[in-house]
C-alpha positions as CSV (number, residue, x, y, z in Angstrom):
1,X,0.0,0.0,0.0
2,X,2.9,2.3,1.0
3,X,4.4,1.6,-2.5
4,X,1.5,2.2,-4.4
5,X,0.7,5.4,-2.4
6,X,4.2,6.6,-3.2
7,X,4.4,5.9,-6.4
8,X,1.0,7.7,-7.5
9,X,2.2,10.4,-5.9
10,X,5.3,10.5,-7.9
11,X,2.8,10.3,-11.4
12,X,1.1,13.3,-9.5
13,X,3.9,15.2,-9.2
14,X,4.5,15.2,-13.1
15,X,1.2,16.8,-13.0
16,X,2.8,19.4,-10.6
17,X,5.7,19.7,-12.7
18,X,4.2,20.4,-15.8
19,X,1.9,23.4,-14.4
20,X,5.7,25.1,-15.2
21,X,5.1,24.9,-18.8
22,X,1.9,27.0,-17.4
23,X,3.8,42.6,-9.2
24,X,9.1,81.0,-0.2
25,X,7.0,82.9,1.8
26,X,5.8,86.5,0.3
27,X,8.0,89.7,0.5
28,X,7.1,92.3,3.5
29,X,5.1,95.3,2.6
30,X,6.7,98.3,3.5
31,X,3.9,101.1,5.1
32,X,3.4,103.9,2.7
33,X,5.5,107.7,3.4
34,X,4.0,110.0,5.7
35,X,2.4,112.7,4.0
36,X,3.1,116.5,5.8
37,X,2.1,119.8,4.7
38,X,4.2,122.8,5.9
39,X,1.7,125.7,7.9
40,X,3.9,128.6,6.4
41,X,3.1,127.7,2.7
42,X,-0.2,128.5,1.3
43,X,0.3,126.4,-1.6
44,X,-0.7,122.7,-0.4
45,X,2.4,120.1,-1.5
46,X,1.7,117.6,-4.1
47,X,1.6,114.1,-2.6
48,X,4.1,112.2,-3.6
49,X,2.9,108.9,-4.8
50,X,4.7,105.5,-3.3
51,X,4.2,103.0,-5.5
52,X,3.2,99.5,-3.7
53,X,4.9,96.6,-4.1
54,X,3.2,93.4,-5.5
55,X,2.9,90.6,-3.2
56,X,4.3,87.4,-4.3
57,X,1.7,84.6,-3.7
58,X,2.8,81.5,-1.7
59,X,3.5,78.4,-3.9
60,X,1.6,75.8,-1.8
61,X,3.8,72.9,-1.0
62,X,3.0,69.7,-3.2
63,X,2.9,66.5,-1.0
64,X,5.6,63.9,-2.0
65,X,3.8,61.1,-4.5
66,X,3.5,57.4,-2.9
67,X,5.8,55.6,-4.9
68,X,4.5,53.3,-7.3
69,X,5.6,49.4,-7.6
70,X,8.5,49.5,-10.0
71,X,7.5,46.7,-12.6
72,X,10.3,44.1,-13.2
73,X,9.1,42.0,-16.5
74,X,8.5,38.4,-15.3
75,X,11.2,37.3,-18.5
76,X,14.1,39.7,-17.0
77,X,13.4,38.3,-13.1
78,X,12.4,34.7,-14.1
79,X,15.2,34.6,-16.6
80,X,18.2,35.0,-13.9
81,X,16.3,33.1,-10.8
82,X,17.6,29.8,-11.5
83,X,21.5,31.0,-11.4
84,X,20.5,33.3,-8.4
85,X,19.4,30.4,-6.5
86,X,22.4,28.1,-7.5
87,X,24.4,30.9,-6.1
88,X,23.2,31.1,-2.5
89,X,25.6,30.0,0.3
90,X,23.3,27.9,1.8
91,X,19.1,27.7,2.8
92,X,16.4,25.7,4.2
93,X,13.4,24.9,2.5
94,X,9.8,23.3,3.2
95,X,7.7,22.0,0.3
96,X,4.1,20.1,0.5
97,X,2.6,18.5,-1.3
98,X,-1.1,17.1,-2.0
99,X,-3.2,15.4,-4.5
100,X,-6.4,14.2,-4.5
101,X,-7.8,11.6,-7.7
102,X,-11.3,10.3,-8.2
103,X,-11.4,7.0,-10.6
104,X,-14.0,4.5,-10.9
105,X,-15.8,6.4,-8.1
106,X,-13.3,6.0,-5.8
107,X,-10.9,9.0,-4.2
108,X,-7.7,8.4,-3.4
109,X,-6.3,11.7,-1.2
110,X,-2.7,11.6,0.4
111,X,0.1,15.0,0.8
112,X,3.7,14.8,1.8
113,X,6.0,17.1,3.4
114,X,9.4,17.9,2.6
115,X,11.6,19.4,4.7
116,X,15.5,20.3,3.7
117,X,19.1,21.9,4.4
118,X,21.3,22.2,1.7
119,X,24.7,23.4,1.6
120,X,26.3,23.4,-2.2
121,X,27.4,21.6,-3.9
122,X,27.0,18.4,-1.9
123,X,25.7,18.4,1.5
124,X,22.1,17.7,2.0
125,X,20.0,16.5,4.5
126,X,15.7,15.9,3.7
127,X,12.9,14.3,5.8
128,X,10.3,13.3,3.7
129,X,7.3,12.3,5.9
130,X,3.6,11.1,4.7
131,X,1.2,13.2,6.7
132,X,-1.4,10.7,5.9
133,X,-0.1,7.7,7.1
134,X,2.7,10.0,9.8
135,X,5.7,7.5,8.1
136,X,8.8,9.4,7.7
137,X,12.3,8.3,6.6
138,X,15.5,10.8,6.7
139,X,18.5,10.9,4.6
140,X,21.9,12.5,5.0
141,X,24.1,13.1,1.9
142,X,27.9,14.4,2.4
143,X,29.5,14.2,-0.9
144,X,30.2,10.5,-1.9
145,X,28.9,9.1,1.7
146,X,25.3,9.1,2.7
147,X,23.1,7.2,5.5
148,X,19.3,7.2,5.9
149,X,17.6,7.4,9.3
150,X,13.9,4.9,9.9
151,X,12.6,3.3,12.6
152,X,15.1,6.2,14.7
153,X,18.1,4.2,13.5
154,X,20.8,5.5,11.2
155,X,22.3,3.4,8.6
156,X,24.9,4.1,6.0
157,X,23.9,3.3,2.4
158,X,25.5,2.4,-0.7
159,X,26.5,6.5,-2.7
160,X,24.0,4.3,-5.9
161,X,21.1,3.8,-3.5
162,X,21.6,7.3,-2.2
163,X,21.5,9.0,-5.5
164,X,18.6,7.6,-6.3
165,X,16.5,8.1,-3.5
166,X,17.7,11.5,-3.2
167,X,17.0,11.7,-6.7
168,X,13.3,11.2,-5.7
169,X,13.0,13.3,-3.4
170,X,14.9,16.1,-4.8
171,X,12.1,16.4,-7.0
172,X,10.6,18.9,-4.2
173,X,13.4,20.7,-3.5
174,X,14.0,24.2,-4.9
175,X,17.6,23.2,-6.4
176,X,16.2,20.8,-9.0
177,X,12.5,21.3,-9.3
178,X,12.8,24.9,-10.1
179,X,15.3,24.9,-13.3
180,X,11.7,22.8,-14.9
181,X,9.3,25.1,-13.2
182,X,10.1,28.7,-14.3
183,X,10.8,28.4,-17.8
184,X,7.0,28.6,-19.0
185,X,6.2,31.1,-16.5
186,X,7.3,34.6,-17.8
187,X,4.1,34.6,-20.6
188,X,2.1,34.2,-18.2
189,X,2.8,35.9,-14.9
190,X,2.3,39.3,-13.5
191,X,3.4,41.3,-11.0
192,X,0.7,42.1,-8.1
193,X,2.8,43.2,-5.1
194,X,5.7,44.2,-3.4
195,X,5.9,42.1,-0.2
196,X,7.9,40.5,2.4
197,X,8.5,36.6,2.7
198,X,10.3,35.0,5.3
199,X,12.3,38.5,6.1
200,X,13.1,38.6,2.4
201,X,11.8,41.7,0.0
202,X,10.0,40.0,-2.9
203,X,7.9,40.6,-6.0
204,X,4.9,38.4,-5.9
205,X,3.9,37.3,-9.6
206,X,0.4,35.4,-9.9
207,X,0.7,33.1,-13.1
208,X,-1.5,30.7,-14.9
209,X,-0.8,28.8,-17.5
210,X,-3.4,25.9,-19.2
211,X,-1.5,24.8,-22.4
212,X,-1.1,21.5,-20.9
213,X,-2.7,19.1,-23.4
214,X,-0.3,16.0,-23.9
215,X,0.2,15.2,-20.2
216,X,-3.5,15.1,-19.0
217,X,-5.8,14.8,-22.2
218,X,-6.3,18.5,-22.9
219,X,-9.3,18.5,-19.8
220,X,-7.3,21.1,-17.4
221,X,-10.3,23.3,-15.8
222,X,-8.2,24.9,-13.6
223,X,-4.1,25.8,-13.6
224,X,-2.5,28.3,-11.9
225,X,0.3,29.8,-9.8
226,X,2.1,32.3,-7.2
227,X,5.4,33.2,-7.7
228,X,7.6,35.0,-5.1
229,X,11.0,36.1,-6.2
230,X,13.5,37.7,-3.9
231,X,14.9,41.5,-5.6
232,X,18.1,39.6,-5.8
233,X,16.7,37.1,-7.7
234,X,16.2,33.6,-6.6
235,X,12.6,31.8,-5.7
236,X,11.9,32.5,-2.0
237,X,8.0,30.8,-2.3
238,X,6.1,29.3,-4.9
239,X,2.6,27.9,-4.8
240,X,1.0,25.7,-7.5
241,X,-2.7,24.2,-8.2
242,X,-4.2,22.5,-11.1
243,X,-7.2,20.4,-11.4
244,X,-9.0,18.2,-14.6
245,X,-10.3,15.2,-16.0
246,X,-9.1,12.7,-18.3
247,X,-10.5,11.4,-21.6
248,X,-11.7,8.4,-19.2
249,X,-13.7,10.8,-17.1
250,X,-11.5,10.6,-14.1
251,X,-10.5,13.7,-12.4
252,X,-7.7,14.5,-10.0
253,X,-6.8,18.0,-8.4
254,X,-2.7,19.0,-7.2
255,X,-1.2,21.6,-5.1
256,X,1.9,22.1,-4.3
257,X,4.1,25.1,-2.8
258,X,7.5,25.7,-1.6
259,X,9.2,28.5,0.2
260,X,13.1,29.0,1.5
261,X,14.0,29.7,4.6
262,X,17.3,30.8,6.7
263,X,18.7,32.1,3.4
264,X,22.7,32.4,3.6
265,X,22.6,31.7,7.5
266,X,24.5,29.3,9.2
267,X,23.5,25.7,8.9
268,X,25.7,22.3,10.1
269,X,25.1,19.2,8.1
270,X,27.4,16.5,9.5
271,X,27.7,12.9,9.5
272,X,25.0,11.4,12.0
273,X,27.3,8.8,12.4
């Protein structure tokens, strides 16, 4: 049961995977001249006339403009993420995922969680754990050595067996799943916000993409996307959902999201044995 739970959620995921092919005051007035007349002189004195001098109006102060988001076009920003995450010194990540298919009137449901360290190029350590059943299994990879933890007991593995179950469950993680994911995106994303993620400044893209045809018969009622992607560049949180039927008539409905954490901070991953 464990094997066939896994392995449709693997099929899923190609669902998930696919969905990548799918933000101055005025001058004083001086008083006028006194006017006198002298009492010995018959003959008044003209007034002399003092010209007044125009008063310069205020220019009201105009109140400084909110700034506006600056647009980055989702092909410049989603064009450079991919190196930008490959250059980061080191991060955390959590990913879920969940599917839910409905064939022959029955529906299967099940989601997985993800949780990984990686330090490039080679130190990783994942714990992949079925939240429906609450299994979990750990593995530790340090270059060309790597041990997996179940039951609570650590056991070293053969580097082949390894590679390919971290091959497996790599599929989650940010540092292979994204290289696939953001390549269709750019036609189809734009920019709604300016917001903060996990302490990091971000533009959040919503995307949607449904040319998805070949993979799930061309029935996709529903495909699409948020994208959050750091002003340095590299995927901080994404979050996926499609649903649709098949030619057959059965349906099936996928989400799955993603988001980095403790970006360039310290992290230890050493030999747990």
């Amino acid at each position: 049961m464990r094997e066939k739970a896994l392995l449709l959620c693997l099929l899923l995921l190609v669902l998930g995977l696919v969905l990548s092919l799918t933000a101055c005051g005025p001058k004083e007035e001086q008083p006028p001249a006194e006017l006198t007349q002298e009492e010995t002189v018959t003959t008044p004195t003209e007034e002399p006339v003092t010209e007044t001098p125009a008063t310069e109006t205020p220019t009201p102060e105009t109140p400084p403009a909110t700034a506006p988001i600056t647009e980055v076009p989702p092909e410049e920003i989603f064009a450079g993420s991919s190196a930008a995450l490959q250059g980061l010194e080191s991060y955390r990540y959590l990913s879920l995922f969940k599917f839910e298919t409905e064939e022959e009137a029955k529906t299967t449901a099940g989601s997985v969680k993800i949780e990984g360290e990686y330090i490039p190029p080679d130190r990783e350590h994942v714990i992949w754990t079925d939240l429906s059943t609450g299994e979990k299994f750990e593995v530790t990879r340090i270059g060309d050595e790597a041990w997996m933890k179940e039951d609570d007991e650590w056991t070293e593995v053969p580097v082949q067996v390894a590679e390919i179950m971290m091959q497996t469950i790599s599929i989650f993680s940010p540092a292979y799943s994204w290289g696939t994911l953001y390549e269709g995106l750019p036609d189809a994303s734009n920019l709604i916000d300016k917001e903060v993620v996990n302490g990091i400044s971000c533009f959040h893209y919503a995307s949607s993409y449904n040319q998805w045809g070949a993979t799930f018969g061309e029935e996709i009622t529903e495909a699409k996307g948020d994208i959050w992607i750091a002003e340095e560049g590299f995927p901080v949180k994404y979050l996926f959902k499609a649903s649709g039927t098949d030619p057959e008539g059965d349906s099936g409905s996928v989400e799955w999201s993603m988001e980095l954490k403790d970006v360039n901070q310290p992290i230890s991953i050493e030999p747990p044995m």
